[in-house]
N, C-alpha and C positions, 0 to 999 in steps of 0.2 A: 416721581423723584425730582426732577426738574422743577416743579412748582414746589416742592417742600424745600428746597435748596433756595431759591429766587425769595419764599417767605425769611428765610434766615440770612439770605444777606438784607433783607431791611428790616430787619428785627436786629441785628448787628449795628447798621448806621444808625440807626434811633436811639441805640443806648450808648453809644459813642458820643449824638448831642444833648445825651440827658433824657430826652421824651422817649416811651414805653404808650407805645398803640398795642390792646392785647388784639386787636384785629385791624390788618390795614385793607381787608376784601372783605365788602356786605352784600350777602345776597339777597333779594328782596322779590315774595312772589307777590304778581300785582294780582289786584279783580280785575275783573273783566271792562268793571264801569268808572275803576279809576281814572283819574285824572292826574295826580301826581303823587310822589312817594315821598318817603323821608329817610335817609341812613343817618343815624348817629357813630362816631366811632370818638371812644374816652381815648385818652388820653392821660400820663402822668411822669412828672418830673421827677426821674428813677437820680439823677444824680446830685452831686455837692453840691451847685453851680446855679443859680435862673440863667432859666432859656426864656429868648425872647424868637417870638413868631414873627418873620418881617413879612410876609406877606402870604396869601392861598390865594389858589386858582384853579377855575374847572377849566377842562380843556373844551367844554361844550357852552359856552356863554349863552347861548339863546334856549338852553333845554335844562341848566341844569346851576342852580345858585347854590353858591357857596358861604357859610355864615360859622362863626365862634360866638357858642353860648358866652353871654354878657359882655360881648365886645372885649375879651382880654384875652393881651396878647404877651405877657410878660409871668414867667411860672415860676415861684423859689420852688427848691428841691423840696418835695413830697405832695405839692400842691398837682393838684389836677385839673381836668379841662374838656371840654366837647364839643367836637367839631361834626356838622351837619349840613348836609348837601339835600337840598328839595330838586327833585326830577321830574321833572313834565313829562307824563306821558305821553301826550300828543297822538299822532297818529303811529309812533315807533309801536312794532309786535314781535314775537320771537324774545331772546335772549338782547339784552344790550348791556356792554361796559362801556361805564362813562367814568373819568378819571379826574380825582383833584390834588394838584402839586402844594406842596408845602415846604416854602425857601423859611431857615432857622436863619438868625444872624450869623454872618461870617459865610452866608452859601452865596457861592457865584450865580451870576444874574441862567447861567445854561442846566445850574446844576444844584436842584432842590432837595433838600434831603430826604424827602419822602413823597412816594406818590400813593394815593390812598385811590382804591377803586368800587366803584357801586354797580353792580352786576344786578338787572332788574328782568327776570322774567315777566312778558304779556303774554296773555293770552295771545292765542293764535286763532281766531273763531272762523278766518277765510283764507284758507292755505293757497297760494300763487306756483305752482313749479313745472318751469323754470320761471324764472324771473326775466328772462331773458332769451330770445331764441335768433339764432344766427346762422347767414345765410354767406356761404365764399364767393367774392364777387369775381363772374367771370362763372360760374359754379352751376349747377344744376338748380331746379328750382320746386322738389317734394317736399310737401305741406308738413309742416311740423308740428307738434302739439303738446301743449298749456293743459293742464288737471289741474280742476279746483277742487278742492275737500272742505266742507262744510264741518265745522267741528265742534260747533254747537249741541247743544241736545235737542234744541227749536230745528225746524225742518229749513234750512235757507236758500233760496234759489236764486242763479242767475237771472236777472230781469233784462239786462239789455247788454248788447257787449258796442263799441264803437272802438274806429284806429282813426289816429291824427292825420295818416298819411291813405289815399284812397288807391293807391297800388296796391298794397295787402288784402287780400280778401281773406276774410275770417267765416268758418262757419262753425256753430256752438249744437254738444252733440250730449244727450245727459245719459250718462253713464247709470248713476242710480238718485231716482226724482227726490230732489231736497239737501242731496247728500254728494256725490259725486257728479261734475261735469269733465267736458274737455272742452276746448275751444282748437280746429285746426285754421293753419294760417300759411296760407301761399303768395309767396310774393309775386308779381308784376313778371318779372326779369329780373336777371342779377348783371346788365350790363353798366348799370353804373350804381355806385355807392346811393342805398337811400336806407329812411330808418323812420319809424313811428311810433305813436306810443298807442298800447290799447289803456281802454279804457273799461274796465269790469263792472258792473251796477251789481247788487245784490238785495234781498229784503232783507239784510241783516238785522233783529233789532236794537243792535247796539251801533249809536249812530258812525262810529270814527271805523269802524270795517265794513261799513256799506258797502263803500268804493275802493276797487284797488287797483292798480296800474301793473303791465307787463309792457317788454321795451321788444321792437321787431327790429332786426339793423342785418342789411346787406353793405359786406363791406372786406376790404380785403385781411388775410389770419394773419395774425401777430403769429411774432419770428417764435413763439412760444409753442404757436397752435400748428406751426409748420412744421416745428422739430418733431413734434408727437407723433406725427403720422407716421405709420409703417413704410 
């Protein structure tokens, strides 16, 4: 209900400045071996008036351009238009929204009248969880542990694991061959704040999930993680 509600308050502000997006959220499933996507989202001057486009922007500059077919930026009523956002997939996997603002003339420099969003499913071919394992400093110091799932249909396996920081010790444990690992990880001591990064290898065949990173950090809980305790 909330996102049918949030759809029509900007479906409301757009025909207030004349332009009619029949969609301001594109969802986009990638492959596996892409490299980057493309959302289009039309566009059309529903009222009396030309609407002029004074500027777009993605919120992601280095992942994700922003362009209007034929460079026009000025619509009479009835005329239409299409705005396209190319997305680098890079090494991003999982679910990602990435957002682009579009200021009409008359919109204050804080307050653009539309934000258009591009929701890009990746594959997930070397699943990481957690992402992160944390240790209270001052705190006990039992070995925690990292599962990876192989999600492939090819069999992919752990080749090496390395940490940044040589207080952790890691030791990698296969659950089931090609498919399921763990990796357990005991820190050093927890008497003073330290943190490091592992390092995953894998034969993935798809080059950009070869390698993937989990973060080890002894360090004292936020007032967040203090309240939650019983």
């Amino acid at each position: 209900m909330k996102t049918v509600f949030t759809l029509w308050l900007a479906m409301a502000a757009l025909a207030a400045a004349g332009l009619e997006f029949p969609e301001t959220l594109k969802e986009i499933h990638a492959s596996v071996d892409a490299t980057k996507v493309t959302a289009d989202f039309s566009f059309t001057n529903r009222g009396d008036k030309p609407v002029t486009i004074l500027k777009y922007q993605s919120a992601c500059a280095s992942c994700m351009a922003v362009r209007i077919k034929d460079g026009k930026l000025r619509y009479a009523p009835g005329e239409s238009g299409l705005i396209q956002a190319d997305f680098e997939v890079g090494n991003f996997a999982g679910t990602v929204d990435k957002t682009v603002a579009i200021w009409l003339e008359g919109d204050p420099e804080s307050d653009p009248s539309l934000k258009l969003t591009v929701r890009v499913h990746i594959p997930v071919l070397v699943a990481v969880e957690p992402k992160t394992l944390k240790w209270e400093l001052g705190g006990h110091t039992p070995p925690q542990t990292i599962r990876i799932t192989m999600n492939d249909t090819r069999p992919t396996r752990v080749t090496r694991i390395t940490c940044s920081n040589e207080a952790f010790k890691t030791e990698l444990k296969t659950i089931e061959e090609g498919k399921v690992y763990e990796i357990a990880v005991t820190p050093g001591d927890t008497d003073k704040p330290a943190m490091g990064i592992l390092r995953i290898e894998t034969d993935s065949k798809t080059d950009k999930q070869r390698l993937q990173q989990a973060f080890v950090v002894v360090r004292k809980p936020t007032p967040g993680e203090t309240a939650a305790k019983p």
